[in-house]
TORLUMLUM-620389 format. One record per residue (C-alpha): residue number from 1; residue in three letters; x, y, z. Coordinates in Angstrom, 2 decimals. Example, Ala and Ser with C-alpha at 12.3 -4.5 7.8 and 13.67 -1.06 7.14 Angstrom:
<pts>
1 | ALA | 12.30 | -4.50 | 7.80
2 | SER | 13.67 | -1.06 | 7.14
</pts>
This chain:
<pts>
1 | UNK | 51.13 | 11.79 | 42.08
2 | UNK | 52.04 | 7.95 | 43.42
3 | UNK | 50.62 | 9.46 | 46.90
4 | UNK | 47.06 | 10.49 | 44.85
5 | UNK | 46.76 | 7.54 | 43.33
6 | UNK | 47.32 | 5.26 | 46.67
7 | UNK | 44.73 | 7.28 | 48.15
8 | UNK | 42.36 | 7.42 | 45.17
9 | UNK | 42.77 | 3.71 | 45.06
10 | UNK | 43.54 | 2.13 | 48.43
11 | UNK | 45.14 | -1.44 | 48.58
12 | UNK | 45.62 | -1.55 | 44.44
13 | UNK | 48.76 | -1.34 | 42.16
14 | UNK | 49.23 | -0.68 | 38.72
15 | UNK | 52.10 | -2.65 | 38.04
16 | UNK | 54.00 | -2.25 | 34.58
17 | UNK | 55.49 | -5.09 | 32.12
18 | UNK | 58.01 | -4.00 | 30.14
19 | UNK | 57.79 | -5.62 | 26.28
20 | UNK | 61.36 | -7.24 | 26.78
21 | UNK | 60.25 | -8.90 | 29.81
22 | UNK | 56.49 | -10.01 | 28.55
23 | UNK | 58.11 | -12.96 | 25.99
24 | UNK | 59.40 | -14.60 | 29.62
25 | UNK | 63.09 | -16.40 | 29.91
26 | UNK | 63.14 | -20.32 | 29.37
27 | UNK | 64.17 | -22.15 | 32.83
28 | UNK | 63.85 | -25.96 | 33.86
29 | UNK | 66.00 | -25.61 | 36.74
30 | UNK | 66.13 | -23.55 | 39.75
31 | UNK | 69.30 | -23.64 | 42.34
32 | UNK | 67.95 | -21.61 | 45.24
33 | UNK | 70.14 | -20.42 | 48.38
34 | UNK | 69.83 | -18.58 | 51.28
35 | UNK | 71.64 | -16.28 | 54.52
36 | UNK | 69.86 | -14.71 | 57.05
37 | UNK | 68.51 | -11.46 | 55.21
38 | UNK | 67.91 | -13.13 | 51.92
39 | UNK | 67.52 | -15.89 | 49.10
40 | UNK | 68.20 | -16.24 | 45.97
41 | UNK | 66.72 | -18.18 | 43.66
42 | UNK | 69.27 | -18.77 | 40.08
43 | UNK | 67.03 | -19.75 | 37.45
44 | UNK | 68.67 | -22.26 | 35.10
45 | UNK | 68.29 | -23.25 | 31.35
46 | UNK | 70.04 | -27.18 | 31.10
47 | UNK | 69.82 | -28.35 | 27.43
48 | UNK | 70.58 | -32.22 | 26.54
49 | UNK | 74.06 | -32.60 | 25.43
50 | UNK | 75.18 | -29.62 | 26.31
51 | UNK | 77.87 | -29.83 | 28.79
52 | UNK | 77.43 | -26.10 | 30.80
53 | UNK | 74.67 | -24.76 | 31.78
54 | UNK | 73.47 | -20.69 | 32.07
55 | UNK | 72.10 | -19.13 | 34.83
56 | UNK | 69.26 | -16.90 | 32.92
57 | UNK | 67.97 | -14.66 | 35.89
58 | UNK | 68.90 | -14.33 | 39.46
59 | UNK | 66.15 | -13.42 | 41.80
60 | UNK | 67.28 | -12.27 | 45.62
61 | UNK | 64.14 | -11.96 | 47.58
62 | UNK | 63.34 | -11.16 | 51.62
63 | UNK | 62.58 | -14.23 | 53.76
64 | UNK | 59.27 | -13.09 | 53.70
65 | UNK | 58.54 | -12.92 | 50.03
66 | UNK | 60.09 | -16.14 | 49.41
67 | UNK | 57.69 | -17.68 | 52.28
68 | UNK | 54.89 | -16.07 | 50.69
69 | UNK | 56.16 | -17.06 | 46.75
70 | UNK | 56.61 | -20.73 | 48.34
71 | UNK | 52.69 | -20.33 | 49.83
72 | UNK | 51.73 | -18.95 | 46.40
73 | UNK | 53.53 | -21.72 | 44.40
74 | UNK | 51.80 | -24.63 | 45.99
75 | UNK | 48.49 | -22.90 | 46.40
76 | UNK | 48.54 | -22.62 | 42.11
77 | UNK | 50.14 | -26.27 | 41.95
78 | UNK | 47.09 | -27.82 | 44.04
79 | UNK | 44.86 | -25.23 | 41.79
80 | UNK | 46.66 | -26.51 | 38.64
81 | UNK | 46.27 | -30.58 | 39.43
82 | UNK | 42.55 | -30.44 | 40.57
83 | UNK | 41.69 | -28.90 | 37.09
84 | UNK | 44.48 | -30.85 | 35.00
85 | UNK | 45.53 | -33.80 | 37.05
86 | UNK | 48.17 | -34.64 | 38.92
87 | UNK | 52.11 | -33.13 | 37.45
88 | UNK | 54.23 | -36.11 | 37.45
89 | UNK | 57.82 | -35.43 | 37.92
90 | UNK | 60.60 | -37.79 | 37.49
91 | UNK | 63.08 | -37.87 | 40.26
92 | UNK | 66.33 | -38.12 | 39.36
93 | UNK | 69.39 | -37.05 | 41.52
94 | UNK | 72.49 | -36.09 | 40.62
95 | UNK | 75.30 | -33.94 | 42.00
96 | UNK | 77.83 | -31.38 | 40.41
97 | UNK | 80.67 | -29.41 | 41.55
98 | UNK | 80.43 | -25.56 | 40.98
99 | UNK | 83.10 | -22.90 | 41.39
100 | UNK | 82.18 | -19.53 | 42.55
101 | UNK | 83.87 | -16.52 | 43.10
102 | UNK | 82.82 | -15.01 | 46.75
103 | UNK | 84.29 | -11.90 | 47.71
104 | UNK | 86.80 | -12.28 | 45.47
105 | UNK | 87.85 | -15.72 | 47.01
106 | UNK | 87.49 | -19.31 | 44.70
107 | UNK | 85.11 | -21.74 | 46.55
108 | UNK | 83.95 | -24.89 | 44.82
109 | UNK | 81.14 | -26.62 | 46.09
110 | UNK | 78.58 | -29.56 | 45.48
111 | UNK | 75.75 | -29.18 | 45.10
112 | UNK | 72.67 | -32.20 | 44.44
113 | UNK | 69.86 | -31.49 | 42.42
114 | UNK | 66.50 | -33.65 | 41.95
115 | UNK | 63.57 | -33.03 | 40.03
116 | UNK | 65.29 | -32.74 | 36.65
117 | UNK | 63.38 | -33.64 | 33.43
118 | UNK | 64.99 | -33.72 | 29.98
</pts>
């Protein structure tokens, strides 16, 4: 049936959104690394106060989607500001040391973040 449909309706997608998914998951930070086949993008919900944070979704994406998420991302931006004005984001650096477990081996590393806003 997928194989009528494609040719019924060349170049167009029905793409589904499950009910669970449609409310969204908070994030105001995003931590994103990268090897040679993919990257990953951890998205991040930092309250005040609170001394931990939660990675709330982990995306892993093909150098190719993330080039053309990155293209898509500052094409709505530029689309955004001209109808809303410019986003002004505070820039405030700070590091932290994580642990992770990789391949069952402890590595801590630091890690600097900017573009936070509480």
């Amino acid at each position: 049936m997928a194989k009528k449909d494609q040719t019924m309706n060349p170049g167009k997608m029905e793409i589904e959104l499950k009910e669970d998914e449609a409310a969204g998951t908070y994030s105001n930070l995003v931590m994103i690394t990268h090897s040679p086949s993919e990257f990953i993008l951890d998205f991040i919900a930092v309250m005040p106060g609170v001394p931990k944070a939660k990675v709330v979704k982990r995306m892993i994406l093909t150098p190719d989607h993330a080039k053309r998420l990155a293209n898509a991302l500052n094409d709505n931006v530029a689309k955004f500001e001209s109808e809303h004005g410019t986003i002004n984001s505070s820039m405030i650096k700070w590091t932290c040391t994580c642990t992770a477990d990789l391949n069952r081996k402890r590595k801590e590393f630091r890690i600097s973040i900017t573009n936070i806003q509480f």
